[in-house]
N, CA and C atoms as an extended XYZ file, in Angstrom:
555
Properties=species:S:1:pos:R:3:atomname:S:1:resname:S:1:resid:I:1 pbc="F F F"
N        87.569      107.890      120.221 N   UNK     1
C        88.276      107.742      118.973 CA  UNK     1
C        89.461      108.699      118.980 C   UNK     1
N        90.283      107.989      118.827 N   UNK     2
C        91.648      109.017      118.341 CA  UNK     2
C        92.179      109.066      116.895 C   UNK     2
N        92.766      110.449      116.140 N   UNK     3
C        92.968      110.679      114.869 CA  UNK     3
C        94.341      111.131      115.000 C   UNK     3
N        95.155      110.904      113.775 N   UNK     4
C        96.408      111.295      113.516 CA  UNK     4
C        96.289      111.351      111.576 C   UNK     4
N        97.317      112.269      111.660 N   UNK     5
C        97.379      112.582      110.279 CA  UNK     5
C        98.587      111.695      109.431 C   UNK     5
N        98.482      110.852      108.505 N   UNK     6
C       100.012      110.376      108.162 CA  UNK     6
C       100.802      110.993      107.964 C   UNK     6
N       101.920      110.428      107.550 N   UNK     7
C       103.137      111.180      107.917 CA  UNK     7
C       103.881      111.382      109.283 C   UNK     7
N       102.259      111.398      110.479 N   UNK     8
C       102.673      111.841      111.372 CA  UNK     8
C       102.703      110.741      112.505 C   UNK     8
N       103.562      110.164      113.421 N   UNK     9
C       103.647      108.852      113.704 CA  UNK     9
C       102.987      109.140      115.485 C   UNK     9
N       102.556      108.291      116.184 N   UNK    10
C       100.887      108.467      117.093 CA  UNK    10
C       101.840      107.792      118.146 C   UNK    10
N       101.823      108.367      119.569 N   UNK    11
C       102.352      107.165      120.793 CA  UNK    11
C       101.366      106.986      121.387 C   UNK    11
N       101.226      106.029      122.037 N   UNK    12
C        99.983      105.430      122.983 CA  UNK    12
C       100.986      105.283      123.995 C   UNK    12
N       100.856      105.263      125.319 N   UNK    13
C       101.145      104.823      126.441 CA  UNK    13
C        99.911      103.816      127.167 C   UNK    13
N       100.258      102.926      127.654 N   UNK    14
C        99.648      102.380      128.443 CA  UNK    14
C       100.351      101.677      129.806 C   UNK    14
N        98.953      101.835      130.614 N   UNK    15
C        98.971      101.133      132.083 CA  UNK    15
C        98.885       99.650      132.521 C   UNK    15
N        99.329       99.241      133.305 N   UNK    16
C        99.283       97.373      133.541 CA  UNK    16
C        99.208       97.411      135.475 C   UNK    16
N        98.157       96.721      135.542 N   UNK    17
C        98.227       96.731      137.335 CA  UNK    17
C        99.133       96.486      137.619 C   UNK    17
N        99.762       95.051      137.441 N   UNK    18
C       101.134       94.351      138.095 CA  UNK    18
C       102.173       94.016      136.826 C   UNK    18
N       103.029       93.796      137.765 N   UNK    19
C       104.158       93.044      136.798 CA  UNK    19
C       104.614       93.899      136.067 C   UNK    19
N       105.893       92.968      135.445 N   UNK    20
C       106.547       93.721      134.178 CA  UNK    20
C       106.259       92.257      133.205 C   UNK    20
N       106.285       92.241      131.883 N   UNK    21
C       106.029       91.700      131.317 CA  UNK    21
C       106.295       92.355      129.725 C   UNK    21
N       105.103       91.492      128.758 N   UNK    22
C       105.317       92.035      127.528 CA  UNK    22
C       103.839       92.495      127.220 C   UNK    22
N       103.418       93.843      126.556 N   UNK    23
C       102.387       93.695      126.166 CA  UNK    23
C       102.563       94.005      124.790 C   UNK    23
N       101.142       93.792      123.994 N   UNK    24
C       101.386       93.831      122.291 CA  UNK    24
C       100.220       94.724      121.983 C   UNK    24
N        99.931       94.993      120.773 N   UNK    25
C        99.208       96.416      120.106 CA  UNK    25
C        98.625       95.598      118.719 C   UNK    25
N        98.067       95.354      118.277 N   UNK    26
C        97.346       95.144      116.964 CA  UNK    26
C        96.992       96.644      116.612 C   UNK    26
N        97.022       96.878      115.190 N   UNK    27
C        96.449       98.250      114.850 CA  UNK    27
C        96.263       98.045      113.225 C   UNK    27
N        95.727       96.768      112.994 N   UNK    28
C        94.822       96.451      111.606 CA  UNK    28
C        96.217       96.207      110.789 C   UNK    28
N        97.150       96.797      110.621 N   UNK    29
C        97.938       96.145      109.401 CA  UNK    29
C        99.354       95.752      110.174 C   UNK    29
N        99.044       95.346      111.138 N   UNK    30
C       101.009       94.684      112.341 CA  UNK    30
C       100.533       94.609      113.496 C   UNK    30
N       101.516       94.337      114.192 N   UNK    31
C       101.628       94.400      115.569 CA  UNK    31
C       102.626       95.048      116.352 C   UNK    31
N       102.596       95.560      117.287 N   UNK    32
C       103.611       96.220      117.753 CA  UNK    32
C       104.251       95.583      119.376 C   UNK    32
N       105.031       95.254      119.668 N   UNK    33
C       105.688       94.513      121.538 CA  UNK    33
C       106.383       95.857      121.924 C   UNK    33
N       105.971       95.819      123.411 N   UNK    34
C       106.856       96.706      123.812 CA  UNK    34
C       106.591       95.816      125.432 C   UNK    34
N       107.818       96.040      126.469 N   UNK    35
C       108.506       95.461      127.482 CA  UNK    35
C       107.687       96.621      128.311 C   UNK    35
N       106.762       95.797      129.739 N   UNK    36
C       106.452       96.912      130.496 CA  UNK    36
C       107.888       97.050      131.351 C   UNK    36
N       107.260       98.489      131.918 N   UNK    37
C       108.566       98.670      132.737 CA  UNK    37
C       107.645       98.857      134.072 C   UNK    37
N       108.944       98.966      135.082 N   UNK    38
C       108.627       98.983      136.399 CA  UNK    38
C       107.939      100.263      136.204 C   UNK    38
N       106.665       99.579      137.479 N   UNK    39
C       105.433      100.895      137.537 CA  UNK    39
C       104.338      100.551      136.525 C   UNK    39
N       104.187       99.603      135.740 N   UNK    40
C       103.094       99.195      134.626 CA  UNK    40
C       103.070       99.630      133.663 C   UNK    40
N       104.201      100.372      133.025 N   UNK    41
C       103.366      101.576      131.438 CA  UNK    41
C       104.658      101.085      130.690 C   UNK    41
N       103.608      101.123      129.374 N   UNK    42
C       104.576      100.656      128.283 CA  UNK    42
C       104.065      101.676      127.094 C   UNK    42
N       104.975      102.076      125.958 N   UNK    43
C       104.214      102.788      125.301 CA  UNK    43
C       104.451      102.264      124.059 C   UNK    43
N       104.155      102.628      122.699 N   UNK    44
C       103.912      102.087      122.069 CA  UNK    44
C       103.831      103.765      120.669 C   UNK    44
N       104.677      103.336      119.820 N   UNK    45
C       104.415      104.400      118.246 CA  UNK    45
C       104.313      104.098      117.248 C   UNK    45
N       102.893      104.265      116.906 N   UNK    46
C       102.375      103.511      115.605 CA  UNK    46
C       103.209      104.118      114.256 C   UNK    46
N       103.266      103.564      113.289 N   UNK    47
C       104.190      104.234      111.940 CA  UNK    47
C       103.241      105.365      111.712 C   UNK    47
N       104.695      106.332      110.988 N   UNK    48
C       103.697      107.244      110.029 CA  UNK    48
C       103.761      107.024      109.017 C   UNK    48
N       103.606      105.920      108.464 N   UNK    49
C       103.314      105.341      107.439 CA  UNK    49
C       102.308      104.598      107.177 C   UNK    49
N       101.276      104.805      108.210 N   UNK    50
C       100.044      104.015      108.049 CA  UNK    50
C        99.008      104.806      107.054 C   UNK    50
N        98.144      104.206      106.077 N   UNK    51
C        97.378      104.450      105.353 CA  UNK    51
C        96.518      105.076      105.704 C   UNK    51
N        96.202      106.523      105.100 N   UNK    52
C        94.661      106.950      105.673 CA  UNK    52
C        93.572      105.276      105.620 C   UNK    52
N        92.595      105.789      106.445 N   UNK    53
C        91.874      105.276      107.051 CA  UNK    53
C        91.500      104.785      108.375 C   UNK    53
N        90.477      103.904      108.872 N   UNK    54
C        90.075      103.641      110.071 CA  UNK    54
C        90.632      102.169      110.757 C   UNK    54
N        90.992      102.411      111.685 N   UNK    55
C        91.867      101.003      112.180 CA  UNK    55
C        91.184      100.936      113.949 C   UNK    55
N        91.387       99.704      114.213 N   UNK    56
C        91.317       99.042      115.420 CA  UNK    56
C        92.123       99.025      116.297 C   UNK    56
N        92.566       99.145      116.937 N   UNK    57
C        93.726       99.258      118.348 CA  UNK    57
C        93.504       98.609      119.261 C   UNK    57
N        94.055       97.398      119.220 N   UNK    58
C        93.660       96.434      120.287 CA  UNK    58
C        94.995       96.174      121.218 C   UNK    58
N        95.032       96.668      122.685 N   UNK    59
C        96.221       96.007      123.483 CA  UNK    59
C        95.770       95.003      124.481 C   UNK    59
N        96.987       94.407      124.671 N   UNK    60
C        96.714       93.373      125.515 CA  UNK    60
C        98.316       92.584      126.019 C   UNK    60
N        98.118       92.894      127.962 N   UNK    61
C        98.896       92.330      128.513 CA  UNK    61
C        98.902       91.229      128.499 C   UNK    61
N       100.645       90.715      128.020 N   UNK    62
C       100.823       89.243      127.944 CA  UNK    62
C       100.968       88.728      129.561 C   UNK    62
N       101.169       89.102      130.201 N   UNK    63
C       100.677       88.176      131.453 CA  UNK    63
C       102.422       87.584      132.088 C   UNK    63
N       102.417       87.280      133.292 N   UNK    64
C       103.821       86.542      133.830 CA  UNK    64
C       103.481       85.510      134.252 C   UNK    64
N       104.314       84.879      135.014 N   UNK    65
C       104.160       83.186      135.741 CA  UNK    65
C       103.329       83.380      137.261 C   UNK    65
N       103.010       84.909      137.465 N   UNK    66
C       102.699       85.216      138.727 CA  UNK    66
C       101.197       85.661      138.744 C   UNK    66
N       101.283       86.405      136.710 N   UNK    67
C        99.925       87.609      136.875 CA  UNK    67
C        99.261       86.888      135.753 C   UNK    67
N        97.880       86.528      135.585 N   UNK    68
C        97.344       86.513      134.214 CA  UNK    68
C        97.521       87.586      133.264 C   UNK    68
N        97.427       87.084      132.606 N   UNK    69
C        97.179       87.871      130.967 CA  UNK    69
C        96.648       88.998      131.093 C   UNK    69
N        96.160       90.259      130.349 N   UNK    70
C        94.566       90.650      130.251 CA  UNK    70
C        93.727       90.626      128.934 C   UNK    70
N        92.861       90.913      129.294 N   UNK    71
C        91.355       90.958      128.644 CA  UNK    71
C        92.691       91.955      127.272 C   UNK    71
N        91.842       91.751      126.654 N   UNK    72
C        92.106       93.084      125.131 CA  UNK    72
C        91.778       94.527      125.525 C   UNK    72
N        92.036       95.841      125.568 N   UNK    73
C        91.545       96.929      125.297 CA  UNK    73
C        91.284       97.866      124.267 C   UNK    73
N        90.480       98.198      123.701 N   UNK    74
C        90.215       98.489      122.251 CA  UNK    74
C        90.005      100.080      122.263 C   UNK    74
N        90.085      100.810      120.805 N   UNK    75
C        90.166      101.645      120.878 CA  UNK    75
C        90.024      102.126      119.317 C   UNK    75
N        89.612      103.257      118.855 N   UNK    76
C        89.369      103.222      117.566 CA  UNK    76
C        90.661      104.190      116.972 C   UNK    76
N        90.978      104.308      115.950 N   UNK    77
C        91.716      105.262      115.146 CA  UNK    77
C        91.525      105.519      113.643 C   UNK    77
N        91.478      106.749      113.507 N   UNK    78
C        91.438      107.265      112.343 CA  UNK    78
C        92.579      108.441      111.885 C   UNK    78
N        93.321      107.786      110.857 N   UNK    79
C        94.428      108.135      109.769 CA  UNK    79
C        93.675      109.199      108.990 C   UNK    79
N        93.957      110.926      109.236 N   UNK    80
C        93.463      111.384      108.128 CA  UNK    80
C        94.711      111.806      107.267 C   UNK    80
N        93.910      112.656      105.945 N   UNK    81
C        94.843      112.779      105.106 CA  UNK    81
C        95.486      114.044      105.219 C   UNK    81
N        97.325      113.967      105.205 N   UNK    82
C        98.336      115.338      105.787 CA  UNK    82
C        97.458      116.604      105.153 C   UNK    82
N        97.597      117.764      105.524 N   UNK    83
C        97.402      119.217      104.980 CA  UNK    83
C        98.316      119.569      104.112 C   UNK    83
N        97.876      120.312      103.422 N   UNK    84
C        98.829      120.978      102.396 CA  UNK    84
C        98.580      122.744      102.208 C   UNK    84
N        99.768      123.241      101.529 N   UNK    85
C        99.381      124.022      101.219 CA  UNK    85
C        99.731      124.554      100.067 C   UNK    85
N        99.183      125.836       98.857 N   UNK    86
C        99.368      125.882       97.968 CA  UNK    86
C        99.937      127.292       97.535 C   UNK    86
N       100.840      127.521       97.215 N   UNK    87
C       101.270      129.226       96.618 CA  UNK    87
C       101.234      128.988       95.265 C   UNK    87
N       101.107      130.098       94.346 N   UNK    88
C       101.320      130.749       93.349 CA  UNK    88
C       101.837      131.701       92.752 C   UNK    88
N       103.256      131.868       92.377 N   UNK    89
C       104.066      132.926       91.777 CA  UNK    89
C       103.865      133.324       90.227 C   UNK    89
N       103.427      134.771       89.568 N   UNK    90
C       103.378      135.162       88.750 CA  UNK    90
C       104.766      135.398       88.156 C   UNK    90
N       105.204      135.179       87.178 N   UNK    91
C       106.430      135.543       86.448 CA  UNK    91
C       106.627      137.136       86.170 C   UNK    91
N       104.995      137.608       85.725 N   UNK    92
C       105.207      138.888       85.724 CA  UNK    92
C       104.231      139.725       86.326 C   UNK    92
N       103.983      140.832       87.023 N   UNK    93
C       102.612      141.141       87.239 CA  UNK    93
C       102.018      141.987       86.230 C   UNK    93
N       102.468      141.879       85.005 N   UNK    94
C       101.904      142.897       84.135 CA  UNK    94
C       102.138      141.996       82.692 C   UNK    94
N       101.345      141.841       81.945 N   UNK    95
C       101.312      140.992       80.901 CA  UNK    95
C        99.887      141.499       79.702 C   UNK    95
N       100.379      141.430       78.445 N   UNK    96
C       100.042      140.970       77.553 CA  UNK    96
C        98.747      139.765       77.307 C   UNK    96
N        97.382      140.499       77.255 N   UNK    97
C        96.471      140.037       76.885 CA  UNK    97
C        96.330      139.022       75.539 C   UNK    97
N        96.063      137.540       75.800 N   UNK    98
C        96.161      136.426       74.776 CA  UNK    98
C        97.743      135.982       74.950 C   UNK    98
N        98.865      136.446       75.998 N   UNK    99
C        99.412      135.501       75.785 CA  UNK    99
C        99.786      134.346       77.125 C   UNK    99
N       100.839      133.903       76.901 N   UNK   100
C       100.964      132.600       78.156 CA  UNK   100
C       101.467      132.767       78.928 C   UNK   100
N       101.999      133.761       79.926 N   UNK   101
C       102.892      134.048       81.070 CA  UNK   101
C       103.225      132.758       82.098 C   UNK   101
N       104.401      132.432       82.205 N   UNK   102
C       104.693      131.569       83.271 CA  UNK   102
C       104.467      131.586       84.436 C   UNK   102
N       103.714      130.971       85.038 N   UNK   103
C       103.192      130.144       86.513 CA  UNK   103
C       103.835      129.050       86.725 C   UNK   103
N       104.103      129.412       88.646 N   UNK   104
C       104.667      128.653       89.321 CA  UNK   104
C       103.703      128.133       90.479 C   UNK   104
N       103.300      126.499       90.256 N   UNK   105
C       102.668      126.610       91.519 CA  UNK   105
C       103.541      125.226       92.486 C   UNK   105
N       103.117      125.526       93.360 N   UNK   106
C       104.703      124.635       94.679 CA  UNK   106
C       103.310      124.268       95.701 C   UNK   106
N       103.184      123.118       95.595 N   UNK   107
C       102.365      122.702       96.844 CA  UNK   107
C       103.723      121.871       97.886 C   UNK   107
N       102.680      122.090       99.442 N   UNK   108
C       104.003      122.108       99.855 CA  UNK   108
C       103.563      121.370      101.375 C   UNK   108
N       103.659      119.607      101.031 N   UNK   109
C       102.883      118.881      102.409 CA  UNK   109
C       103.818      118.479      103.923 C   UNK   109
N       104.174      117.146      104.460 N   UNK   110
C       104.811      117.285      105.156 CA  UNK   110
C       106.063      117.330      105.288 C   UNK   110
N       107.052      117.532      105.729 N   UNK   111
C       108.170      117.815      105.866 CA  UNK   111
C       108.643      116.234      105.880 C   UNK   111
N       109.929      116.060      105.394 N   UNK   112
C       110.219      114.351      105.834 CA  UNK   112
C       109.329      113.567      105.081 C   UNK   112
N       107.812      113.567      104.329 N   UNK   113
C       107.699      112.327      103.821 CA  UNK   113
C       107.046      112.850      102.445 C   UNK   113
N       106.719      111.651      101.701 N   UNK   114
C       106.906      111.928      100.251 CA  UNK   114
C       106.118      113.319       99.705 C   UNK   114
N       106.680      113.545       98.644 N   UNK   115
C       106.306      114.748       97.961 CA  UNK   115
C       104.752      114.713       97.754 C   UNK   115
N       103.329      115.569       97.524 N   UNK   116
C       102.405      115.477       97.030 CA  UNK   116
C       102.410      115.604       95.682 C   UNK   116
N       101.219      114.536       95.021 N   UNK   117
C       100.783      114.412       93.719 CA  UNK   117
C        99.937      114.198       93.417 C   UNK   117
N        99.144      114.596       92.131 N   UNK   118
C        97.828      114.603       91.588 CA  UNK   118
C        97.502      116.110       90.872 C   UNK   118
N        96.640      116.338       90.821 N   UNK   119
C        96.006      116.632       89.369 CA  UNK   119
C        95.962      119.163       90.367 C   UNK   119
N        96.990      119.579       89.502 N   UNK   120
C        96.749      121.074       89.875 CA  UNK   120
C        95.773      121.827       89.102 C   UNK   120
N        95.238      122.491       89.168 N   UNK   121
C        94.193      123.366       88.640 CA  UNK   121
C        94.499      124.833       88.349 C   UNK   121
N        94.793      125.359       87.361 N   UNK   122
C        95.030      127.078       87.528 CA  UNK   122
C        94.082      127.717       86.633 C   UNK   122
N        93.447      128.320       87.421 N   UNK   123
C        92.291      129.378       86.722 CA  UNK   123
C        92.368      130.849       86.963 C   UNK   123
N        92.567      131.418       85.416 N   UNK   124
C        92.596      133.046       84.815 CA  UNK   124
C        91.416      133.022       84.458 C   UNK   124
N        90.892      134.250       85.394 N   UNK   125
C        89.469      135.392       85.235 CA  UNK   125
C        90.050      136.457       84.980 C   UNK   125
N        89.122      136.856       83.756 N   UNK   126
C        89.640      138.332       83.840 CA  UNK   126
C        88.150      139.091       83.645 C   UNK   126
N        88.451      140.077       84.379 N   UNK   127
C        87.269      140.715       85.312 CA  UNK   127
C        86.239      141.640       84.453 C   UNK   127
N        86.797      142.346       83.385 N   UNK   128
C        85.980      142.948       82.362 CA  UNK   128
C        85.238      141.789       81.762 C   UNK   128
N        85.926      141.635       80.772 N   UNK   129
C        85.445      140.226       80.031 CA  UNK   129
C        84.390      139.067       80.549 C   UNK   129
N        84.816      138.823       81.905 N   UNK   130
C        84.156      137.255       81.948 CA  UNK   130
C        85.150      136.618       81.860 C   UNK   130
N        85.547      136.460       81.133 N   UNK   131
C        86.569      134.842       80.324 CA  UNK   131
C        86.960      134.465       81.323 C   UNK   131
N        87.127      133.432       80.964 N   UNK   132
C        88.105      132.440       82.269 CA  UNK   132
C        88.798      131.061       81.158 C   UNK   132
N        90.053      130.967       81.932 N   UNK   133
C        91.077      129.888       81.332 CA  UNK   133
C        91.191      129.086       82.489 C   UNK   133
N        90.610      128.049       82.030 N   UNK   134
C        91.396      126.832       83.030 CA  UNK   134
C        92.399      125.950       82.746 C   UNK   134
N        93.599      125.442       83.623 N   UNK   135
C        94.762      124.888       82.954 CA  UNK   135
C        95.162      124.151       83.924 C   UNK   135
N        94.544      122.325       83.342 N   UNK   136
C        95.163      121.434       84.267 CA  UNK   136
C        96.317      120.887       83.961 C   UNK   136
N        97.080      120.179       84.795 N   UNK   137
C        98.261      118.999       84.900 CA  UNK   137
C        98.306      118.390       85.728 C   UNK   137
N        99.311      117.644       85.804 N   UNK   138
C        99.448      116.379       87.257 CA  UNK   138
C       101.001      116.825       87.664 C   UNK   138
N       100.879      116.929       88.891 N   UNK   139
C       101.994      117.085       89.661 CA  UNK   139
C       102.436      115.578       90.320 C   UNK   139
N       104.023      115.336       89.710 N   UNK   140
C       104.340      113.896       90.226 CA  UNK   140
C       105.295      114.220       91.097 C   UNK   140
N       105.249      112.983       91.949 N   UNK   141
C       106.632      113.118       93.182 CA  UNK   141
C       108.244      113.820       92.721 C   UNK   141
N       108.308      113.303       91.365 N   UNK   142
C       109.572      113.596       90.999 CA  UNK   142
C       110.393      115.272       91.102 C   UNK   142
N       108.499      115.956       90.373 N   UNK   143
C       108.657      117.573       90.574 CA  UNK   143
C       108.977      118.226       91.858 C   UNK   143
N       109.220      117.067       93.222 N   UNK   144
C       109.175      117.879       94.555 CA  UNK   144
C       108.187      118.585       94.495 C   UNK   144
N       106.816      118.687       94.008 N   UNK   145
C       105.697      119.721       94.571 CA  UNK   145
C       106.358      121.493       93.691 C   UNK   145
N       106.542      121.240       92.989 N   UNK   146
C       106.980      122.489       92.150 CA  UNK   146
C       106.457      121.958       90.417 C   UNK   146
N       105.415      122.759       89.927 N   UNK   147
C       105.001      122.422       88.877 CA  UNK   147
C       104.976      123.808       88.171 C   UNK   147
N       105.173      124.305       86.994 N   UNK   148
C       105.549      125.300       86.337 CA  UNK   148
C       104.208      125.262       84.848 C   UNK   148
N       103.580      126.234       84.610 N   UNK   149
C       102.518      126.096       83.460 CA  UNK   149
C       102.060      127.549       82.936 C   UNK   149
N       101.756      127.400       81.985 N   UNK   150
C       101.700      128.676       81.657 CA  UNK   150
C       100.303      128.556       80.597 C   UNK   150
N        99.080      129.656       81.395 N   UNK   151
C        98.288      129.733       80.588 CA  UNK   151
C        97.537      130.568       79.717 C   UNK   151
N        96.491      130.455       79.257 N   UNK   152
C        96.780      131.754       78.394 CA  UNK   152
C        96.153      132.711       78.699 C   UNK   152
N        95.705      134.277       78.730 N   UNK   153
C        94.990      135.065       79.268 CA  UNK   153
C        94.878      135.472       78.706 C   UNK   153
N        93.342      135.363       78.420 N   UNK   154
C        92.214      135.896       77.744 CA  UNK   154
C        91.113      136.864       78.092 C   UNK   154
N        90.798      137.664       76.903 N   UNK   155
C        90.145      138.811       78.009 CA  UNK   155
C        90.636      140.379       77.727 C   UNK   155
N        89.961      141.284       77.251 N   UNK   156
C        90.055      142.664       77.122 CA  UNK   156
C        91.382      143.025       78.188 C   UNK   156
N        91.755      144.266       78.109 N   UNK   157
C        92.734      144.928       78.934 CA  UNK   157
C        91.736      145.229       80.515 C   UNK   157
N        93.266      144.891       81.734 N   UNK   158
C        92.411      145.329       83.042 CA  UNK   158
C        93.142      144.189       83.495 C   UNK   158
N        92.119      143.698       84.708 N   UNK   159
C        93.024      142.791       85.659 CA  UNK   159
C        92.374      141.475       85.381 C   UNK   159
N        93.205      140.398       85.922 N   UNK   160
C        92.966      139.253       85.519 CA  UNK   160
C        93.434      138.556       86.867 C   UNK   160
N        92.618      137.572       87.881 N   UNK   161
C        92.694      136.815       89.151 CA  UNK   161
C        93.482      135.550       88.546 C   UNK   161
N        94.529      135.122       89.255 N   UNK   162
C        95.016      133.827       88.787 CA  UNK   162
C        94.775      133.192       89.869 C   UNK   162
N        94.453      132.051       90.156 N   UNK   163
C        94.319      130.999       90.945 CA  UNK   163
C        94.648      129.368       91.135 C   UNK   163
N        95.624      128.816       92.106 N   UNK   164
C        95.961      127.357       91.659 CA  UNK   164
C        95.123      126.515       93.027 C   UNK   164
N        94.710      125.945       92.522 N   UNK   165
C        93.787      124.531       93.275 CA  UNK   165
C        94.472      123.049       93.268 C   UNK   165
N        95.010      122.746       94.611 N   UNK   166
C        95.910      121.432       94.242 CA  UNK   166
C        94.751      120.305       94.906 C   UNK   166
N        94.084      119.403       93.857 N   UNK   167
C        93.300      118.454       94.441 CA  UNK   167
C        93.216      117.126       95.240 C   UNK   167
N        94.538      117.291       95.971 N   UNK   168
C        94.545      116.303       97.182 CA  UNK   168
C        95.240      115.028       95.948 C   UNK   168
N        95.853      113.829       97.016 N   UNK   169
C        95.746      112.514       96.771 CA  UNK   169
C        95.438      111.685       98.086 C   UNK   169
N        95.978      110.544       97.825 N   UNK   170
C        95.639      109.199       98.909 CA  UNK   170
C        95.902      109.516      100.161 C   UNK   170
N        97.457      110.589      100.488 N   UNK   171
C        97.328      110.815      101.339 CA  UNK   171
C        97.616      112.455      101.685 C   UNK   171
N        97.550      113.194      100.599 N   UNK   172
C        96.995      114.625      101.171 CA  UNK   172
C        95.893      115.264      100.680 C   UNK   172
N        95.847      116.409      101.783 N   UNK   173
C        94.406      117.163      101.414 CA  UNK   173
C        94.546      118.332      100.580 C   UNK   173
N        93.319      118.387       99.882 N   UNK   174
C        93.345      119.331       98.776 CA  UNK   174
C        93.656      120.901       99.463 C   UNK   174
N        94.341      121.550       98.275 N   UNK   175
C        94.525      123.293       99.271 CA  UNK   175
C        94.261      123.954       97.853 C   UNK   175
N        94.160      125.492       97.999 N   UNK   176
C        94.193      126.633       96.873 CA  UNK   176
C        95.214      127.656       97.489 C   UNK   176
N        95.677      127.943       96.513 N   UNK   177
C        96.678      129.445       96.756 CA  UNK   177
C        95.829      130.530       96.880 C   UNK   177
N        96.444      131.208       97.634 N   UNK   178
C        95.882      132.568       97.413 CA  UNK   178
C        95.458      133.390       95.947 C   UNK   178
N        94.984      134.220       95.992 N   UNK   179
C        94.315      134.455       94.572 CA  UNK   179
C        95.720      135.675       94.036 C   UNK   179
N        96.380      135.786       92.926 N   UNK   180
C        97.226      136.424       92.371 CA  UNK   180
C        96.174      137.619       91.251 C   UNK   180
N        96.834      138.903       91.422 N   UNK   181
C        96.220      139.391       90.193 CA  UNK   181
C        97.372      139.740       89.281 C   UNK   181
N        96.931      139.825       88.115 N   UNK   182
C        97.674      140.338       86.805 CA  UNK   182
C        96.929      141.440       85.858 C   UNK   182
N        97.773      142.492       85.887 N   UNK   183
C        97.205      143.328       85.053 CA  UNK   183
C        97.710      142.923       83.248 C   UNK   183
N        96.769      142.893       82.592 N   UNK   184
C        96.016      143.123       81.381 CA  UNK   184
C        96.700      144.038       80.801 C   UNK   184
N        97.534      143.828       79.288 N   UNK   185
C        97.939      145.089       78.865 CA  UNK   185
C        97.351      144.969       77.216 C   UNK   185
């Protein structure tokens, strides 16, 4: 089984005893032709635009007036979903207990293809207290992966852990920022 991540586009090369000819690629949603060349190998680059999930890879030499065809060769593939990653910038590191300080969180997937979106998570603990604030939204393509929120911090004077959790979509994987502290005033 071979895996690739989207976004990220996969070459296969392949071998042919004789001839030059044409061979073709099935890979569940197209087909792909590529011209062997002298010496038997033709290669072949699946999109990176293929959908997470599991696909079939079937090649098969089309054959000349000299050589048969061949048989199919199969092969499995699996599309996982790109990596991401997540930072978190405090506006201030020193703040005012009960109120809303601005957070920045920037998830940040592959380079070249669409922005990540879905649902961010930011959670204030503050460490005397207990308390904890959780503060969701949805991050859409439009934001470029830069979502801005501000929540509230609750909780006696002292320090307070901020944390953002970006929960993946269709085709990326979920990440967390590093943990931020804020002192409590």
């Amino acid at each position: 089984m071979v895996s690739m991540s989207t976004f990220h586009p996969r070459t296969f090369e392949s071998d042919v005893e004789h001839g030059e000819s044409t061979e073709s690629v099935d890979y569940g949603t197209g087909t792909l032709s590529a011209k062997v060349r002298a010496g038997g190998r033709s290669a072949f680059t699946l999109p990176a635009s293929l959908p997470v999930g599991l696909y079939a890879i079937a090649a098969r030499y089309g054959g000349t007036d000299a050589v048969e065809p061949s048989g199919t060769a199969a092969q499995r593939l699996v599309v996982r979903k790109a990596p991401t990653s997540t930072a978190l910038t405090l506006a201030k590191a020193k703040a005012k207990h009960g109120t809303s300080p601005r957070v920045t969180v920037t998830v940040v997937g592959h380079t070249g293809g669409a922005f990540p979106g879905g649902t961010v998570t930011v959670t204030v603990t503050a460490r005397a207290a207990g308390a904890s604030t959780t503060t969701r939204a949805t991050l859409t393509a439009a934001q470029k992966g830069v979502l801005t929120l501000s929540p509230k911090l609750r909780g006696a004077r002292g320090t307070a852990t901020v944390t953002a959790v970006y929960g993946g979509d269709a085709r990326y994987s979920a990440s967390t920022s590093p943990h931020r502290r804020v002192k409590l005033t």
